[in-house]
MARVO-96104 format. One record per residue (C-alpha): residue in three letters; chain; residue number from 1; x, y, z. Coordinates in pm, 1 decimal, m for minus. Layout:
# MARVO-96104
(ALA A NUM (X Y Z))
...
***
This chain:
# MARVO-96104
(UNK A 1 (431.8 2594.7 m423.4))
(UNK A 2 (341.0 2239.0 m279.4))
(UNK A 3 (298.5 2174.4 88.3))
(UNK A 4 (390.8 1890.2 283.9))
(UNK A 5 (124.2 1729.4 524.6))
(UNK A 6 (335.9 1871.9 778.8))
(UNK A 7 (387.1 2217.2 655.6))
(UNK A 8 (130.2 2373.8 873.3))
(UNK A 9 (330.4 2161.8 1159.1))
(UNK A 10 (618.7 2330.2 1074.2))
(UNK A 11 (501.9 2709.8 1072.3))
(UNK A 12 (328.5 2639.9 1422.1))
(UNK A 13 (714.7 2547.7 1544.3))
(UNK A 14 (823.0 2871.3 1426.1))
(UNK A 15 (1058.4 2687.8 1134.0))
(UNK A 16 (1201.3 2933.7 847.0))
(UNK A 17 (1043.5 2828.2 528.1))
(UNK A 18 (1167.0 2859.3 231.9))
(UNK A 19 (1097.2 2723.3 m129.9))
(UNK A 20 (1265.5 2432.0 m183.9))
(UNK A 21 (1172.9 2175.3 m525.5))
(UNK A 22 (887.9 2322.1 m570.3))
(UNK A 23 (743.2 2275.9 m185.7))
(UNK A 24 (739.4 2515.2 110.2))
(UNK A 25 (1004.4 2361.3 292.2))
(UNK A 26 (1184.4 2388.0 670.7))
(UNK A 27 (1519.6 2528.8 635.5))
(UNK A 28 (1601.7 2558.4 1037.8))
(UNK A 29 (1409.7 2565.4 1383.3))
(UNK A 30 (1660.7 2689.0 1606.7))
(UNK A 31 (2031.7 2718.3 1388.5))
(UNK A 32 (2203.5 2509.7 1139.5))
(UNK A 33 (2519.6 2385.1 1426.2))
(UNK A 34 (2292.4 2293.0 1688.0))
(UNK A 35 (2048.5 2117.4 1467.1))
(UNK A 36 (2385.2 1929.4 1288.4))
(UNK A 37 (2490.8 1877.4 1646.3))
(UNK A 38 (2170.7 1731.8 1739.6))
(UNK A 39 (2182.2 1493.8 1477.1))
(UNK A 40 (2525.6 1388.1 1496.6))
(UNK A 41 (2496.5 1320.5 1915.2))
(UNK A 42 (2140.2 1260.5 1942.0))
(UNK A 43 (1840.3 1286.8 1782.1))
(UNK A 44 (1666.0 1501.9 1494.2))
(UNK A 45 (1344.2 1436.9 1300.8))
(UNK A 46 (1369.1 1602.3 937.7))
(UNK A 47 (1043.1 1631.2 747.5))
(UNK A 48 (1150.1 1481.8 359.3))
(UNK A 49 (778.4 1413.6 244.4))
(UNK A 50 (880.2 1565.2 m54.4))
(UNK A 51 (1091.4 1324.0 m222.1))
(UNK A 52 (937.0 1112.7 m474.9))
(UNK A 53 (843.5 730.3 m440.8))
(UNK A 54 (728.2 495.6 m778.5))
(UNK A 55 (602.5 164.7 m681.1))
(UNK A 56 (716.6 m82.2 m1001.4))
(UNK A 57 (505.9 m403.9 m1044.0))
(UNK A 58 (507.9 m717.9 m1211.1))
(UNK A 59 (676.5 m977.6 m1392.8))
(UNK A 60 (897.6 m777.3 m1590.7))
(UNK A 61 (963.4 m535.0 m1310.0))
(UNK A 62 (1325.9 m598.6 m1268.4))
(UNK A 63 (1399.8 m613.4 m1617.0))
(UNK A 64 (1319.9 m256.2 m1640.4))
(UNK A 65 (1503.9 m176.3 m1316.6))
(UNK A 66 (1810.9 m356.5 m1477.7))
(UNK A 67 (1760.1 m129.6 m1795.6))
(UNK A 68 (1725.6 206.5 m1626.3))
(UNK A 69 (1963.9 197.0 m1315.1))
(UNK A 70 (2348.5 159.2 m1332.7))
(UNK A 71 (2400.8 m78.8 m994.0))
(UNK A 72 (2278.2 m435.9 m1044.9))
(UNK A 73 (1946.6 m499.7 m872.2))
(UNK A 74 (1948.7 m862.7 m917.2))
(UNK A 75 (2161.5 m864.0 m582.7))
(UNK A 76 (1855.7 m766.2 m396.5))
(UNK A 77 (1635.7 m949.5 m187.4))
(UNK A 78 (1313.0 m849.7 m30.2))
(UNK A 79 (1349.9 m590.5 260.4))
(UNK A 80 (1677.4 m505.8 91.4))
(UNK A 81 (1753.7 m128.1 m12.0))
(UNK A 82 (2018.1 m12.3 m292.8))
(UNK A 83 (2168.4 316.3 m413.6))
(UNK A 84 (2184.5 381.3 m797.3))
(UNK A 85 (2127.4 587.3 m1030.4))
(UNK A 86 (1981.2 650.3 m1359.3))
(UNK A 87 (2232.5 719.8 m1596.7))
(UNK A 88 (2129.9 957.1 m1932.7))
(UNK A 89 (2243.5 861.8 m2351.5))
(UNK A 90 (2451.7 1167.5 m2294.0))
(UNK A 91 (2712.6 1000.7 m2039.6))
(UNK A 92 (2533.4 1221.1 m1743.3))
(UNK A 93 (2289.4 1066.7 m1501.6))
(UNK A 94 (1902.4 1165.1 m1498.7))
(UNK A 95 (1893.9 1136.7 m1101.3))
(UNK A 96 (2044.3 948.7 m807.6))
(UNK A 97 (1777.8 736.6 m636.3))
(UNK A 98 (1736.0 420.9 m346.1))
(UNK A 99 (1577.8 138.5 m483.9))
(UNK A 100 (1386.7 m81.7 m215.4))
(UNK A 101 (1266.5 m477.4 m285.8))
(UNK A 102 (924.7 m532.0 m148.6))
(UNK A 103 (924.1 m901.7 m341.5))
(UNK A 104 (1042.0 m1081.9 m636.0))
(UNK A 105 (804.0 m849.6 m869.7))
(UNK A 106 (732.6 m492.4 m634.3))
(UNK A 107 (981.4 m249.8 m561.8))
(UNK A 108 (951.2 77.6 m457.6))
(UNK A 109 (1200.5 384.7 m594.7))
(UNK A 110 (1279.6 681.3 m399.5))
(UNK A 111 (1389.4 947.3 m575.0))
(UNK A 112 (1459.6 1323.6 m603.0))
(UNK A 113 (1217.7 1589.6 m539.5))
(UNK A 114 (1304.8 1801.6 m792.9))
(UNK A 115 (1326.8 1514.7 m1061.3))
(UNK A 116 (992.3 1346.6 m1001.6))
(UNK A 117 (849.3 1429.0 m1300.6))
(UNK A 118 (1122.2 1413.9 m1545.6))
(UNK A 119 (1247.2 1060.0 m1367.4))
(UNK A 120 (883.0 901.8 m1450.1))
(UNK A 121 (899.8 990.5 m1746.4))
(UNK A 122 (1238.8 882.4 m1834.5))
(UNK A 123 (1196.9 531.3 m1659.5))
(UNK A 124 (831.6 521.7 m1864.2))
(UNK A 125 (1014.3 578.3 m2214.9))
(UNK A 126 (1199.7 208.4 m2133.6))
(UNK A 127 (891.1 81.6 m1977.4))
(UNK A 128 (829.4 m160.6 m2344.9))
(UNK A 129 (747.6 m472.5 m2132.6))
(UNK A 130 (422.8 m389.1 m1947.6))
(UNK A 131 (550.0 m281.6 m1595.6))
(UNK A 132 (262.2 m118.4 m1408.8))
(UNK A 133 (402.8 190.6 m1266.2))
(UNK A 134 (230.4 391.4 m973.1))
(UNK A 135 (352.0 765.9 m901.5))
(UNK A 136 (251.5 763.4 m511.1))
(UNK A 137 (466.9 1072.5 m474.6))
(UNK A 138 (183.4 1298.4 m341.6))
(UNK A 139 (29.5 1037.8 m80.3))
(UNK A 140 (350.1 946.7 128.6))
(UNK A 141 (531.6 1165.6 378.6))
(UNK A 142 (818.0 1048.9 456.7))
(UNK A 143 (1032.7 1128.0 802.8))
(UNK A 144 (1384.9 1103.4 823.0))
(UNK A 145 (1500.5 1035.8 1195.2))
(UNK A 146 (1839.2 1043.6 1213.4))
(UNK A 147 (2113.7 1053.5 1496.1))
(UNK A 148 (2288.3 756.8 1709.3))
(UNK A 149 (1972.7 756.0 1967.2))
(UNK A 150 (1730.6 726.6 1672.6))
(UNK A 151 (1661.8 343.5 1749.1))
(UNK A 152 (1598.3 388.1 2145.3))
(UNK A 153 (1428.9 700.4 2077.0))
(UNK A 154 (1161.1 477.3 1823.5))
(UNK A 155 (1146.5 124.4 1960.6))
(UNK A 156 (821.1 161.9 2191.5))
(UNK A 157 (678.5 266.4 1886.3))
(UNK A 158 (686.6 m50.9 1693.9))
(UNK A 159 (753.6 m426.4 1722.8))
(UNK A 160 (1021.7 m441.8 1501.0))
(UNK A 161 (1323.5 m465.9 1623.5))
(UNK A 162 (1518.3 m161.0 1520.8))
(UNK A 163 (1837.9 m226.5 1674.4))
(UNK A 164 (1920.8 m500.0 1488.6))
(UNK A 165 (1854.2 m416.7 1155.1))
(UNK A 166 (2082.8 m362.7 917.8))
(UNK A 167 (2203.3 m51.3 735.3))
(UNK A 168 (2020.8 m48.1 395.0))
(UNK A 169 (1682.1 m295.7 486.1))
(UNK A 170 (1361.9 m209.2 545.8))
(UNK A 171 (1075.9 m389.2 706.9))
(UNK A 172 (697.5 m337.4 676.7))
(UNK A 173 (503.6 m347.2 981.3))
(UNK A 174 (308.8 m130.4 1231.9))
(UNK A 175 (453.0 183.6 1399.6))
(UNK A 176 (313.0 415.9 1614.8))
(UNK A 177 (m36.2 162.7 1570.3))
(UNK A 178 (m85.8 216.8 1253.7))
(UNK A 179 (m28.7 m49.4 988.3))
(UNK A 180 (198.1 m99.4 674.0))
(UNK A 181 (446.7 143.9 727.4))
(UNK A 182 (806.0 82.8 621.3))
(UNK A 183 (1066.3 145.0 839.5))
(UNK A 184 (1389.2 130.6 625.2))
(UNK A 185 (1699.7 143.3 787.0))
(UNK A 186 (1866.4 457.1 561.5))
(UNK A 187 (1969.6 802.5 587.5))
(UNK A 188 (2170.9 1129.6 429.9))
(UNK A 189 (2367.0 1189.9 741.1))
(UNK A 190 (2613.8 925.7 822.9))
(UNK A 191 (2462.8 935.6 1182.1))
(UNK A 192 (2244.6 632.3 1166.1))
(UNK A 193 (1859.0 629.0 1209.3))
(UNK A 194 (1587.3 531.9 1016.4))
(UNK A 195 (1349.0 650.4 705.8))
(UNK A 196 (994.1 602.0 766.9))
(UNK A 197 (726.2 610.6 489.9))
(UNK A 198 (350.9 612.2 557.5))
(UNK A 199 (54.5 737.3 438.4))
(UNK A 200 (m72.2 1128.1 431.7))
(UNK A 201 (m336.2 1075.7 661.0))
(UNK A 202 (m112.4 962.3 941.8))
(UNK A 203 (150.7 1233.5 955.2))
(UNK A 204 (54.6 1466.3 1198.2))
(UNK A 205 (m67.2 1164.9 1433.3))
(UNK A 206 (274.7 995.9 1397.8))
(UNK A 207 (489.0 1296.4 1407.0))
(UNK A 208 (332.8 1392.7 1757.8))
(UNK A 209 (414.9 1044.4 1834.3))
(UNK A 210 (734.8 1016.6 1746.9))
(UNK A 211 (832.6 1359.4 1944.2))
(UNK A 212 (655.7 1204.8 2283.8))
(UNK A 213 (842.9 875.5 2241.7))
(UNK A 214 (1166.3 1040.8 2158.9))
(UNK A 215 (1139.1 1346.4 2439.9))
(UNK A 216 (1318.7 1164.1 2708.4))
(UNK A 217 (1611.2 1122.5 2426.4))
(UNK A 218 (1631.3 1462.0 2324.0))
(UNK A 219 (1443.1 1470.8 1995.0))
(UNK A 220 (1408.2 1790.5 1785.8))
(UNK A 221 (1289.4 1909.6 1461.0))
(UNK A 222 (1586.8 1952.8 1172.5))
(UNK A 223 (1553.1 2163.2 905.4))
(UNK A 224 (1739.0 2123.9 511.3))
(UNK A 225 (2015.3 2343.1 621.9))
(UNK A 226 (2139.1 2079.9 828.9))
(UNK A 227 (2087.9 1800.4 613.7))
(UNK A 228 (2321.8 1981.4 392.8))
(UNK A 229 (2597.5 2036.3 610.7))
(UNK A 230 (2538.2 1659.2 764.3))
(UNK A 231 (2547.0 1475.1 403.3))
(UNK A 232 (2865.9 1697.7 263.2))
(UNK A 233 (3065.1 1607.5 613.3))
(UNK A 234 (3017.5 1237.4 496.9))
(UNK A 235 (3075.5 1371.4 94.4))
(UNK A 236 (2717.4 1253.5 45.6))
(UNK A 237 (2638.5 1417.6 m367.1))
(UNK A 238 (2351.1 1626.8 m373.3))
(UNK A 239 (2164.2 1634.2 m702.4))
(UNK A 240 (2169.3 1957.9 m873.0))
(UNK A 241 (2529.1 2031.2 m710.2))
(UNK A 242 (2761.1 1732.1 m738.9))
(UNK A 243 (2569.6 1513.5 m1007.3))
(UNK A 244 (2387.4 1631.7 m1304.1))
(UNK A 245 (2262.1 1562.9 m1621.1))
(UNK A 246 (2636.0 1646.8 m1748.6))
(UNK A 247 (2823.4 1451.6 m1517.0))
(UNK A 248 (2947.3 1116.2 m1548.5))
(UNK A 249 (2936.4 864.9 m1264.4))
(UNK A 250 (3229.6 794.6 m1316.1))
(UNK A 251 (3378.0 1159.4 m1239.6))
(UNK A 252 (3186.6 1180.7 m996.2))
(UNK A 253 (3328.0 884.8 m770.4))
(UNK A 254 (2980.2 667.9 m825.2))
(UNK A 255 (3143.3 372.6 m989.1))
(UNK A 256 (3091.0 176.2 m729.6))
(UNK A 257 (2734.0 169.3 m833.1))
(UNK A 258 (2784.4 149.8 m1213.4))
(UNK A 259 (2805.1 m202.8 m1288.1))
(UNK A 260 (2929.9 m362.4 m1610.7))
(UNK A 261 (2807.3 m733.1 m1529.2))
(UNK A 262 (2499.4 m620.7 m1718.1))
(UNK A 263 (2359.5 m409.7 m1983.7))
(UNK A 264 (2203.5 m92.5 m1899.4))
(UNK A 265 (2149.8 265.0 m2030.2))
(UNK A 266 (2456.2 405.4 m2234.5))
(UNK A 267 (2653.7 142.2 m2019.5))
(UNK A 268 (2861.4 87.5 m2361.6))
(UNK A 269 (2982.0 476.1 m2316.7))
(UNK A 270 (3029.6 465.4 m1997.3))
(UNK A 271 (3253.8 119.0 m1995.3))
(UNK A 272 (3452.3 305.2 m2261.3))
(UNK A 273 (3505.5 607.5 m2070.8))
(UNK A 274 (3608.0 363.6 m1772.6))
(UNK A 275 (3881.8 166.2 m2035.6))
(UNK A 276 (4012.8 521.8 m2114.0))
(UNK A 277 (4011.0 705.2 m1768.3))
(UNK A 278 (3825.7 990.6 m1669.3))
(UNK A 279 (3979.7 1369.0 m1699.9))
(UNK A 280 (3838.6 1519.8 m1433.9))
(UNK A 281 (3684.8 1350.1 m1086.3))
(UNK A 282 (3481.7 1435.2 m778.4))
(UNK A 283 (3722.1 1493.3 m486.4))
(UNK A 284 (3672.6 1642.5 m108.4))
(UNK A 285 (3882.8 1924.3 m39.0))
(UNK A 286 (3952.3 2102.1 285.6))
(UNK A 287 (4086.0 2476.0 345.2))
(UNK A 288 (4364.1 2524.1 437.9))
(UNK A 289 (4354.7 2944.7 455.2))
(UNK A 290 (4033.9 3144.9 607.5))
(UNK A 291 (3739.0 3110.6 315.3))
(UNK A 292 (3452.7 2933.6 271.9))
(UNK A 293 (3437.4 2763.3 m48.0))
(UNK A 294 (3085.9 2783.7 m249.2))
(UNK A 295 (2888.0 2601.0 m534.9))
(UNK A 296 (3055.8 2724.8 m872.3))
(UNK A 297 (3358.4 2925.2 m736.6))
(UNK A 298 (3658.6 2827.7 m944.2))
(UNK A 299 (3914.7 2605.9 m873.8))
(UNK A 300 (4237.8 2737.0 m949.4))
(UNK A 301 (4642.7 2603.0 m948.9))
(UNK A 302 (4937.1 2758.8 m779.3))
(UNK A 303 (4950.0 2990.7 m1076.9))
(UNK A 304 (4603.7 3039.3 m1105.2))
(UNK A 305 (4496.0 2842.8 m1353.6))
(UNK A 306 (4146.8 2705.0 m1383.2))
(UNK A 307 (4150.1 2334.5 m1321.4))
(UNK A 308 (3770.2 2313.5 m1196.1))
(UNK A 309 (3473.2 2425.8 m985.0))
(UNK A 310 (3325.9 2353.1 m632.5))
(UNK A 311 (3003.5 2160.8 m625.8))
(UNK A 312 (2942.8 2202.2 m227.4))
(UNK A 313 (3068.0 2369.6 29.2))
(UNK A 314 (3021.5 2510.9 364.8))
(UNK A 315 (3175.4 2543.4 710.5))
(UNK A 316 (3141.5 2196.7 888.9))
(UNK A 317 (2996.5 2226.1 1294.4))
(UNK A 318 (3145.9 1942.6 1339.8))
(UNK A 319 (3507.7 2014.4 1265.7))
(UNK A 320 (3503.6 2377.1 1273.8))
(UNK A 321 (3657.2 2365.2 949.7))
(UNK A 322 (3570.4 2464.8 608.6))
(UNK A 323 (3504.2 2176.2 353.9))
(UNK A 324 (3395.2 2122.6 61.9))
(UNK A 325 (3327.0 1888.0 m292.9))
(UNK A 326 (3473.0 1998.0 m669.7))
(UNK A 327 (3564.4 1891.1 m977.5))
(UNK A 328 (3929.9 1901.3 m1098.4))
(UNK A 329 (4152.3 1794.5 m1364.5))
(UNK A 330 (4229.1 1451.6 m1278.9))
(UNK A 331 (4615.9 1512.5 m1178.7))
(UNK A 332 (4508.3 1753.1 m900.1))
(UNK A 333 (4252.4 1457.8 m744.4))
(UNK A 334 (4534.9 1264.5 m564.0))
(UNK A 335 (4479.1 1292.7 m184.0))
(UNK A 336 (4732.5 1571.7 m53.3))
(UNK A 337 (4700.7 1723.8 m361.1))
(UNK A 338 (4746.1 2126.7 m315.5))
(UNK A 339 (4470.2 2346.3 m511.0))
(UNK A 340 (4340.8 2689.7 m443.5))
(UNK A 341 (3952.6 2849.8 m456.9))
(UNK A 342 (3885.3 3160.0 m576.7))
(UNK A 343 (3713.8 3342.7 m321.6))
(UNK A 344 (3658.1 3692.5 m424.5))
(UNK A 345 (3936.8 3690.0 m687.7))
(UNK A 346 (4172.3 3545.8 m445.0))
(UNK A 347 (4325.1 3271.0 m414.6))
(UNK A 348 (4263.4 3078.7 m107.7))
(UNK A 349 (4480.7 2745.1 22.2))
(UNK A 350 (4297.3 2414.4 10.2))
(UNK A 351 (4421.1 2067.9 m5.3))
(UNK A 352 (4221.3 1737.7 m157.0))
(UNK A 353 (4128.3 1488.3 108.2))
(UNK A 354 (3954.9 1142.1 97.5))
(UNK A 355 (3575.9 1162.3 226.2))
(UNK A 356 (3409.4 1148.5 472.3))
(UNK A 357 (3576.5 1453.5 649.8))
(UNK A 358 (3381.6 1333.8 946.4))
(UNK A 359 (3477.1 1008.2 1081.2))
***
């Protein structure tokens, strides 16, 4: 089991660990709703130093970036940040990831914990032109600080201006007095806030710093639990549950990141599964009747047919209701659409809805 720089940070605050991608991992402080509630009114601090970052170099940089990912990186520009992913030969995708532009030939990927080492390797097996590639996974913590006060609770830490920058940038600069960290303007929690990456050696020192800055705001540790029930409110997919190596980006509602305007991995497939339609998509549900739907229960017709499975669920703090992500056959994905999960061999009410449940 890996640690974080934090982890011993963590135990001292009397978090619950728990094993989590192969690190010891905060699940919750003080309780999943009044860490979500912190984050969604205030202020919360989750430690995500686990998640992997590849620095990509030289000239041929965003040639491999254009061969690997599904969104079109040529639209960056430096200090610009961009979702993707990296879809498989099999019509699945290898991982969802953020790529950031540091210039014309550096950018930085961020991807999934779990996936670090198979994504290296996959982006390494295209890598024909010379890229030099730099794993700098296990020196970088990263901090998510997330919540509408995140940018008062930061500013005295740095000269950048955080209220003005815009959702999906980054800048480089100094924060909390110590130099080159990024400060990237991103998040899994539809709450605003910011992503900071920095070196190992500073966490500790900037996580105390960060708390004392953001006390008079509120601030408080946040643990996964809550990340979870933050991203599904927005219908945020969560690798492993939503997306996988068998599901399409297409199903699962990621074509707006799956660009035909160039040539990338099995982009051929995937344009011919576009021409033809899909027969089954990604859709946000809400119940209807008392249950809580979970990952893998069945999804079910009026006369109980299987028409597909949840990917996420939970009960949402915010709108005391349960919701929750699936796959079904493609003429039960309209909005209003009436399905039922099987909860225990019953059939419970649910209807599709449009995400984000939280608005």
């Amino acid at each position: 089991m890996k640690n974080t720089a934090l982890t011993q940070v963590h135990t001292q605050l009397g978090a619950k660990m728990v094993p989590f991608a192969g690190y010891n991992m905060p699940v919750q402080y003080t309780g999943v709703n009044a860490e979500h509630e912190t984050v969604r009114k205030g202020v919360g601090v989750f430690d995500v130093s686990h998640m992997g970052e590849f620095i990509l170099k030289g000239e041929n940089a965003l040639a491999l970036i254009q061969k690997v990912t599904s969104n079109d990186a040529s639209k960056l520009y430096d200090g610009k940040v961009q979702y993707s992913c990296l879809p498989n030969q099999d019509g699945g995708i290898v991982d969802d990831l953020l790529v950031y532009r540091i210039d014309e030939k550096t950018y930085m990927l961020v991807v999934n914990a779990s996936n670090i080492e198979k994504d290296w390797n996959w982006i390494s097996k295209f890598n024909t032109d010379g890229v030099e590639m730099k794993d700098i996974s296990d020196r970088t913590s990263l901090l998510a600080i997330q919540g509408p006060k995140a940018a008062d609770a930061l500013q005295s830490l740095t000269d950048i201006d955080l209220a003005s920058m815009e959702y999906y940038t980054f800048k480089k600069g100094t924060f909390a007095g110590i130099n080159n960290v990024v400060v990237s303007a991103t998040g899994y929690t539809g709450a605003g806030g910011f992503e900071i990456y920095f070196d190992n050696e500073h966490a500790e020192f900037i996580w105390d710093e960060v708390f004392k800055a953001g006390e008079p705001f509120g601030i408080k540790p946040i643990g996964l639990a809550a990340r979870d029930t933050l991203r599904l409110e927005m219908g945020f997919c969560l690798y492993g549950n939503d997306i996988d190596d068998t599901t399409s980006p297409l199903e699962a509602g990621l074509g707006w990141v799956t660009k035909f305007s160039k040539e990338f991995t099995n982009s051929e497939a995937l344009q011919a599964q576009k021409a033809a339609g899909v027969s089954q998509k990604l859709v946000g549900f809400e119940m209807i009747d008392r249950g809580i739907p979970r990952h893998d229960y069945a999804i079910v017709d009026a006369d109980g047919n299987n028409i597909g499975r949840v990917t996420s669920g939970t009960q949402s703090p915010s709108l005391q209701k349960a919701i929750g992500l699936g796959y079904v056959k493609n003429e039960f994905a309209k909005e209003g659409s009436e399905i039922f999960i099987l909860i225990r061999d019953n059939k419970i009410k649910a209807k599709v809805v449009k995400p984000p449940f939280y608005k």
